[in-house]
C-alpha atoms as a printed R data frame, in Angstrom:
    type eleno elety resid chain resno      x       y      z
1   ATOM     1    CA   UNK     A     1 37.467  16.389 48.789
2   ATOM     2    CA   UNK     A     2 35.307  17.396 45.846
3   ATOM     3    CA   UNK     A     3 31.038  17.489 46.671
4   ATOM     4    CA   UNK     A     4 28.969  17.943 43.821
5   ATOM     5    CA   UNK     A     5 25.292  17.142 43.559
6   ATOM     6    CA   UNK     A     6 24.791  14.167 40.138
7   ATOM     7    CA   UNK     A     7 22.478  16.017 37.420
8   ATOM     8    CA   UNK     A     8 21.541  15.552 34.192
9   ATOM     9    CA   UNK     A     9 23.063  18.408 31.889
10  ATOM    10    CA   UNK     A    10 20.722  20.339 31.148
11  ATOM    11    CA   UNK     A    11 20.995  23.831 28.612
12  ATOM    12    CA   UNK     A    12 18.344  26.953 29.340
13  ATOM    13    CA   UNK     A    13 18.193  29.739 27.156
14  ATOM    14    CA   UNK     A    14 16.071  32.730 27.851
15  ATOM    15    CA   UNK     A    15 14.334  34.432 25.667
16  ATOM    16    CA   UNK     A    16 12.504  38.038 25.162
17  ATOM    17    CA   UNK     A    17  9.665  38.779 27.603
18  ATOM    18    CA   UNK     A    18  6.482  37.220 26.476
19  ATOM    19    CA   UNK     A    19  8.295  33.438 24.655
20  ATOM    20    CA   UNK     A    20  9.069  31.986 28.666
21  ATOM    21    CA   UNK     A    21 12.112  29.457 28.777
22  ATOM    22    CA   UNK     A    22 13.345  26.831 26.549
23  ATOM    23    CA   UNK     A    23 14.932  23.889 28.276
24  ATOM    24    CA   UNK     A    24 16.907  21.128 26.361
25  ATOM    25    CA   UNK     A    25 17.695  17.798 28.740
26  ATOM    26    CA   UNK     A    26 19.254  14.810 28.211
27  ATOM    27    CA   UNK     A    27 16.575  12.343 27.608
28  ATOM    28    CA   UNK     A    28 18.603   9.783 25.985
29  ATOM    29    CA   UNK     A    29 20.715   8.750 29.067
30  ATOM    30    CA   UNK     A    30 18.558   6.974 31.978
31  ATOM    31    CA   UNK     A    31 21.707   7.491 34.245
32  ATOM    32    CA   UNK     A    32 22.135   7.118 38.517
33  ATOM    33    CA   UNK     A    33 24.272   8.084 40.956
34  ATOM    34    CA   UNK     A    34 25.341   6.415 43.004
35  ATOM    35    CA   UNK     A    35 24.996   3.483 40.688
36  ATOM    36    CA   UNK     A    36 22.757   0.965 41.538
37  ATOM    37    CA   UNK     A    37 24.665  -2.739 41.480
38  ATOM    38    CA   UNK     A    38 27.374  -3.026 43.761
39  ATOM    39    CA   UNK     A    39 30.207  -6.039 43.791
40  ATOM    40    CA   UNK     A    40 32.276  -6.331 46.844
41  ATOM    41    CA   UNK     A    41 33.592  -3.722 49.623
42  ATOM    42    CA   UNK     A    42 31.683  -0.225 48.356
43  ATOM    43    CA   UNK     A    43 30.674   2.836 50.339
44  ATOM    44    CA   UNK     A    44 28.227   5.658 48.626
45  ATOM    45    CA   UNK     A    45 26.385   8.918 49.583
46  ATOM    46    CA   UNK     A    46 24.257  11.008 47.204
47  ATOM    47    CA   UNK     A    47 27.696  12.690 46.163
48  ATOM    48    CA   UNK     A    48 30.680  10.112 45.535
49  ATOM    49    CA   UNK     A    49 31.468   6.324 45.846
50  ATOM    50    CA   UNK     A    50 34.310   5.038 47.459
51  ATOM    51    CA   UNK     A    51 35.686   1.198 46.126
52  ATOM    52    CA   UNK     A    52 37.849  -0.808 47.858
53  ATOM    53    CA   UNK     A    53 39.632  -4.142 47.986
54  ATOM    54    CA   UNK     A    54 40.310  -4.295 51.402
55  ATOM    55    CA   UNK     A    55 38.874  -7.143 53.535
56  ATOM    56    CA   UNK     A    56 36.699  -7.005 56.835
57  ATOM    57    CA   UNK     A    57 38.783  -8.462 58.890
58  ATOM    58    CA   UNK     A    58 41.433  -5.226 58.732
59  ATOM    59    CA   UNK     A    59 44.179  -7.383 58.458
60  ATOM    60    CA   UNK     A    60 44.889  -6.585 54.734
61  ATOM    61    CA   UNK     A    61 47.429  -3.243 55.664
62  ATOM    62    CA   UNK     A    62 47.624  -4.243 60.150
63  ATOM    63    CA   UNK     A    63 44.342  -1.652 59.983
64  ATOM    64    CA   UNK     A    64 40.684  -1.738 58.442
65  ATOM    65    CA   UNK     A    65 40.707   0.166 55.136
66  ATOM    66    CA   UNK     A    66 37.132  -2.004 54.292
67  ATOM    67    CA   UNK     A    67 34.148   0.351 54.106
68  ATOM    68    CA   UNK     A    68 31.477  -1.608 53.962
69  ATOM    69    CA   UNK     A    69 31.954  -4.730 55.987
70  ATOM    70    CA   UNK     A    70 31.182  -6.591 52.234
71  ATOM    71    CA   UNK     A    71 34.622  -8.195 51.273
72  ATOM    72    CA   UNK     A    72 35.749  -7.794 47.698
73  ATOM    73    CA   UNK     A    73 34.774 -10.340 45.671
74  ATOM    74    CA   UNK     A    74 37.244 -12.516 42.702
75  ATOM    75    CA   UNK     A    75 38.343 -10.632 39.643
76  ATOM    76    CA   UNK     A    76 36.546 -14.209 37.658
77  ATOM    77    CA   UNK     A    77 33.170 -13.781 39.640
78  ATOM    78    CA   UNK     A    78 32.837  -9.810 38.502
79  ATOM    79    CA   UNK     A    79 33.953 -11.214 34.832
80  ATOM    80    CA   UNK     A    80 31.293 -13.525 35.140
81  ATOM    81    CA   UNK     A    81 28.897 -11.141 36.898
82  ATOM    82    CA   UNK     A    82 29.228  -8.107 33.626
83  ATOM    83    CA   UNK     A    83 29.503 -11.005 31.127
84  ATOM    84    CA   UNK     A    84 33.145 -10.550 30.456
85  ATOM    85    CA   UNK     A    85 35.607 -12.801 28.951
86  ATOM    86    CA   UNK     A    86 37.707 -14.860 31.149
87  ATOM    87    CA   UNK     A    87 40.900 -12.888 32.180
88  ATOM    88    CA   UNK     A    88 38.980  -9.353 30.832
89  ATOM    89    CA   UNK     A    89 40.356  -8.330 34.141
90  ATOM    90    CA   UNK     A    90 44.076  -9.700 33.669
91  ATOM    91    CA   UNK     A    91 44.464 -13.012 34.858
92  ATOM    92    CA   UNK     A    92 47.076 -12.119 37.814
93  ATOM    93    CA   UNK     A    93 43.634  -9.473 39.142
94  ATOM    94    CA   UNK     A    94 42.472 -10.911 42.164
95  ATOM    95    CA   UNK     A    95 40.521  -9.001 44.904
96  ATOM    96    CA   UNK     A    96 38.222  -6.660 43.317
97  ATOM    97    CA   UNK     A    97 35.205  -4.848 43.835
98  ATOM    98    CA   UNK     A    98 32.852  -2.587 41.601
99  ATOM    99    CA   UNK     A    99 29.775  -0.509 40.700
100 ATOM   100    CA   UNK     A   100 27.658  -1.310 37.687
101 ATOM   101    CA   UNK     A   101 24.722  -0.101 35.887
102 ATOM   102    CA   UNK     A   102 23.259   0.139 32.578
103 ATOM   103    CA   UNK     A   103 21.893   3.254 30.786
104 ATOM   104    CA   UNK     A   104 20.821   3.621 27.014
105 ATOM   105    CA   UNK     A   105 22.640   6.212 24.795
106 ATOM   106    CA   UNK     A   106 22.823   7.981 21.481
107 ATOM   107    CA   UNK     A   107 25.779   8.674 19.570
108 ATOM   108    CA   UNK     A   108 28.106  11.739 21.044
109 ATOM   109    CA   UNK     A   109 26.603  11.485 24.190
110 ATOM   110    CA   UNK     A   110 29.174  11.674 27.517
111 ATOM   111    CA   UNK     A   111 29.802  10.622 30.730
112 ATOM   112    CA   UNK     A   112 31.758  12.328 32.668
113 ATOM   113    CA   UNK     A   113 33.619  12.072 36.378
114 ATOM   114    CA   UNK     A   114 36.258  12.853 38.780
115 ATOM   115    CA   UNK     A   115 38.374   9.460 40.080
116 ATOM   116    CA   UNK     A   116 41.152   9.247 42.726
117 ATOM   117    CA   UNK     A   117 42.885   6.364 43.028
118 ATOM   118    CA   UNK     A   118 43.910   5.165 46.288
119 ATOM   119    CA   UNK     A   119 46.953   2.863 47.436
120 ATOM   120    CA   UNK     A   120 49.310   1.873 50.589
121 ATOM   121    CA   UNK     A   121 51.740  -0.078 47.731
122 ATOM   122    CA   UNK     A   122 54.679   2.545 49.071
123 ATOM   123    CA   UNK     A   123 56.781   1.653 45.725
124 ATOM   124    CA   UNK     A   124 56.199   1.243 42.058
125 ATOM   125    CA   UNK     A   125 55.217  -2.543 41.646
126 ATOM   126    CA   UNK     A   126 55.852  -4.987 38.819
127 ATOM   127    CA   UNK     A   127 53.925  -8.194 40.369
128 ATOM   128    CA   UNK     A   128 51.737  -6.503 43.113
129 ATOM   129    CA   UNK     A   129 49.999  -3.441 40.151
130 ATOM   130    CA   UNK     A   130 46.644  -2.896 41.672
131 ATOM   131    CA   UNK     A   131 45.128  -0.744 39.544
132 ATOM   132    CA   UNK     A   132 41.471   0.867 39.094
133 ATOM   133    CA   UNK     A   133 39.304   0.293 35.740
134 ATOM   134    CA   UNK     A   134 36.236   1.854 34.030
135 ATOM   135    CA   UNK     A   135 34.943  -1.005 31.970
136 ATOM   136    CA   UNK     A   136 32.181   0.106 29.230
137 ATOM   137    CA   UNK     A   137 30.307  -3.448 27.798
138 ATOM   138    CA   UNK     A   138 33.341  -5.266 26.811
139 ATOM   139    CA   UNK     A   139 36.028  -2.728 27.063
140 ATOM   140    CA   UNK     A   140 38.237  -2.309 30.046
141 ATOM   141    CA   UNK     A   141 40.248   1.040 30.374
142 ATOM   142    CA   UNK     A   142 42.857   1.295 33.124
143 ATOM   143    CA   UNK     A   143 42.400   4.546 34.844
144 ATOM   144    CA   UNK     A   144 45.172   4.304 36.910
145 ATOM   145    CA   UNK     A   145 47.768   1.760 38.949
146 ATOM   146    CA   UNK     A   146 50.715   1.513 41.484
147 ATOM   147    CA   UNK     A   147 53.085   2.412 38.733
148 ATOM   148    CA   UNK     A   148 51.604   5.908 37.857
149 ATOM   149    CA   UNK     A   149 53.085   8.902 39.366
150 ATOM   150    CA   UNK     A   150 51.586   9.075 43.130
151 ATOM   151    CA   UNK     A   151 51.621  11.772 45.868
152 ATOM   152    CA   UNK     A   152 51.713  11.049 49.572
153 ATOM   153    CA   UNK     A   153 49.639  11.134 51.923
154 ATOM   154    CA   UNK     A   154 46.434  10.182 50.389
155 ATOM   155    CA   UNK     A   155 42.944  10.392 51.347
156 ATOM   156    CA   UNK     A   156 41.040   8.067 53.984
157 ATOM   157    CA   UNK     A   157 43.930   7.232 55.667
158 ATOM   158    CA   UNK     A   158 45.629   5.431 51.934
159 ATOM   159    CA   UNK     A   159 49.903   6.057 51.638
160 ATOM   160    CA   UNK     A   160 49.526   7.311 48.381
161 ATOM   161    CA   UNK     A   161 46.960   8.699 45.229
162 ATOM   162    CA   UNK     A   162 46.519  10.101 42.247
163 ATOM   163    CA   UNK     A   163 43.308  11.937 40.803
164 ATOM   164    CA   UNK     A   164 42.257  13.308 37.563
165 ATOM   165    CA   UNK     A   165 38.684  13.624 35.367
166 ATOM   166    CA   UNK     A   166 37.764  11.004 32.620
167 ATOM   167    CA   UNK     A   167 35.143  11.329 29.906
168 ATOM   168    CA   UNK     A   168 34.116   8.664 27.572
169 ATOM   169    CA   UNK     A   169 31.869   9.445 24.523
170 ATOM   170    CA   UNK     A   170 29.473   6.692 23.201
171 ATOM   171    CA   UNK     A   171 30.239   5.865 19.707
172 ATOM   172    CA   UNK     A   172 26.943   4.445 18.584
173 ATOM   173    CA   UNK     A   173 23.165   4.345 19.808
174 ATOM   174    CA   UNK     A   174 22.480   1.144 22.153
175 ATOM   175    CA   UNK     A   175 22.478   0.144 25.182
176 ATOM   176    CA   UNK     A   176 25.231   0.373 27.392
177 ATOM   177    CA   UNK     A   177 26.950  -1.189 30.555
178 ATOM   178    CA   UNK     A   178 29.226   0.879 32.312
179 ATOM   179    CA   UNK     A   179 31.470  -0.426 35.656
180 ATOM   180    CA   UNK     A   180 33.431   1.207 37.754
181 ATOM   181    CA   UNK     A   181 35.839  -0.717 40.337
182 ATOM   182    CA   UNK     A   182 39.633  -1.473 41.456
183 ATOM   183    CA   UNK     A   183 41.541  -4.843 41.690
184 ATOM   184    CA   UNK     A   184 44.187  -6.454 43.884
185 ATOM   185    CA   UNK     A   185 47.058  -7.485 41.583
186 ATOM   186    CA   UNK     A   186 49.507 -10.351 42.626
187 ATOM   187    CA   UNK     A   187 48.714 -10.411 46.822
188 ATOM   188    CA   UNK     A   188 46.264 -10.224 49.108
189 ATOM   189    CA   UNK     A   189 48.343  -7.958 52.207
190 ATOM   190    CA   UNK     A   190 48.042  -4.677 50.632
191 ATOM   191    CA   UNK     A   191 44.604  -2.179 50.002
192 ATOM   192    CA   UNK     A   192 44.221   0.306 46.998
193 ATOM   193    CA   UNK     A   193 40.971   2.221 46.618
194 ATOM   194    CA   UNK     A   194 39.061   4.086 44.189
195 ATOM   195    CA   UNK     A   195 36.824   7.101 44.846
196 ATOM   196    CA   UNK     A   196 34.083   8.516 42.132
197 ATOM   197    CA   UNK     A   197 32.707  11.993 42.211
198 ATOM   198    CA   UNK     A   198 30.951  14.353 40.238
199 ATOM   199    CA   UNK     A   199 29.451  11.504 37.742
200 ATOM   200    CA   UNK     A   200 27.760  13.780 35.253
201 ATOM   201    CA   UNK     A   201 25.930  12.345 31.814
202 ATOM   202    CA   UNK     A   202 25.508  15.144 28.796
203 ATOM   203    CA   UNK     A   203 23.551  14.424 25.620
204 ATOM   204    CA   UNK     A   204 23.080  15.173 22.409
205 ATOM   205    CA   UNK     A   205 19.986  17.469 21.474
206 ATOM   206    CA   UNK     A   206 17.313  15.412 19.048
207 ATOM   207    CA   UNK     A   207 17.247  17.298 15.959
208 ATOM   208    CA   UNK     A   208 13.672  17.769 16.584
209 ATOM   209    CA   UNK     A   209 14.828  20.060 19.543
210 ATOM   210    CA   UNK     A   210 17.692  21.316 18.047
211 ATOM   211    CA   UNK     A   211 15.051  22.855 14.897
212 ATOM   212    CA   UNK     A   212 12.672  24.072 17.711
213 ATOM   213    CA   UNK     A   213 15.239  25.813 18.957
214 ATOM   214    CA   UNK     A   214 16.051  27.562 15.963
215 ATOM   215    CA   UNK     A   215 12.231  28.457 15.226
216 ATOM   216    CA   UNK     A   216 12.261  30.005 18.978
217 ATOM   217    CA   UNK     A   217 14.872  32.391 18.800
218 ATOM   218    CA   UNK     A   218 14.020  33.259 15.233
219 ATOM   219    CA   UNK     A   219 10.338  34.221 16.298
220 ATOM   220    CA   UNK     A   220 11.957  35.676 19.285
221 ATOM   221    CA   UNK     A   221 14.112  37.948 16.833
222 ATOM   222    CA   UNK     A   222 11.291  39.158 14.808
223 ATOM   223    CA   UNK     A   223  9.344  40.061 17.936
224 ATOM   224    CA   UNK     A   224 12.052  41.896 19.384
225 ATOM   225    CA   UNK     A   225 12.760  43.667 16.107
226 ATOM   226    CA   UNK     A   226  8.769  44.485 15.773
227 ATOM   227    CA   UNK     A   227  8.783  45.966 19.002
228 ATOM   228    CA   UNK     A   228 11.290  48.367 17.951
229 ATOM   229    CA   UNK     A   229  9.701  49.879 14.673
């Protein structure tokens, strides 16, 4: 299982003796991990969150995949929760739960993460597709479902998984709601999961910096150069 520690990117270059250190961070994004709204069955430390749509009870798989002791909540109350449009989630999503937050970003700036998503669906389903979801203000994208290509066993006890890294640029300034989460598709008898790690947020320089910068290492040039007539 991967551990990483959440920071903001941040780019240090050092200079010749005498100029210090020049740091560039990402200011823009006012990021958190783990993220602070939760919706249904979720499970965090300082390093990854695990999502599930498993129920309490433990009677969802005949044993207790639920995490929390929080059940998962309906796909239309999470809709209704991020200020999506009825059936955002597919209208056949049932069981889901989620992380939200909001951050402000400029343009070109990135999130980044790891995801592995979880299942005991044993075969490829048509009716029964759980599947996990980044959604991004009004945009859902499907990050992965019972009909992608899964490995056995999985993690935390699950039949089956699949894992890979996603990245999503911002294509304009503004502010920004970002949800993470997985849904129960078509029954109620059968758990899939979804595990973040290694959320990372990278932004674009100002210009202002980026022109500091440049005066920096120029000055740094000439001094280096002076030093050597």
């Amino acid at each position: 299982m991967l551990t990483h520690s959440t920071t903001f990117s941040v780019f240090t270059i050092g200079l010749v003796s005498g100029l210090g250190t020049l740091t560039l961070g990402s200011s823009a994004l006012a990021a958190t991990f783990p993220f602070p709204l939760t919706y249904g069955d979720v499970s965090s430390t300082t390093t990854q969150t695990l999502i599930t749509n498993a129920f309490s009870n433990g009677l969802d798989d005949l044993g207790n995949f639920n995490v929390s002791g929080n059940n998962p909540i309906f796909a239309f109350e999470l809709e209704l929760e991020l200020g999506l449009a009825d059936g955002a989630l597919g209208f056949d999503a049932g069981d889901t739960s989620a992380i939200a937050q909001t951050l402000t970003a400029k343009q070109g700036d990135t999130i980044r993460f790891d995801w592995t998503f979880l299942t005991n669906h044993l075969n490829p389903e048509t009716i029964r597709n759980d599947y996990a979801f980044l959604i991004v203000n009004d945009l859902v994208i499907p990050l992965a479902d019972t009909n992608s290509v899964l490995t056995a066993p999985g993690l935390n006890g699950f039949a089956r998984q699949t894992s890979n890294t996603f990245s999503y640029v911002f294509p304009t300034d503004g502010l920004y709601q970002i949800a993470l989460g997985v849904s129960d598709v078509g029954d109620e008898t059968t758990s899939s999961a979804l595990l973040v790690e290694n959320f990372d947020v990278q932004s674009v320089p100002e210009p202002s910096t980026l022109l500091g910068l440049g005066t920096t290492l120029l000055l740094g040039l000439y001094l280096k150069r002076k030093r050597k007539a």
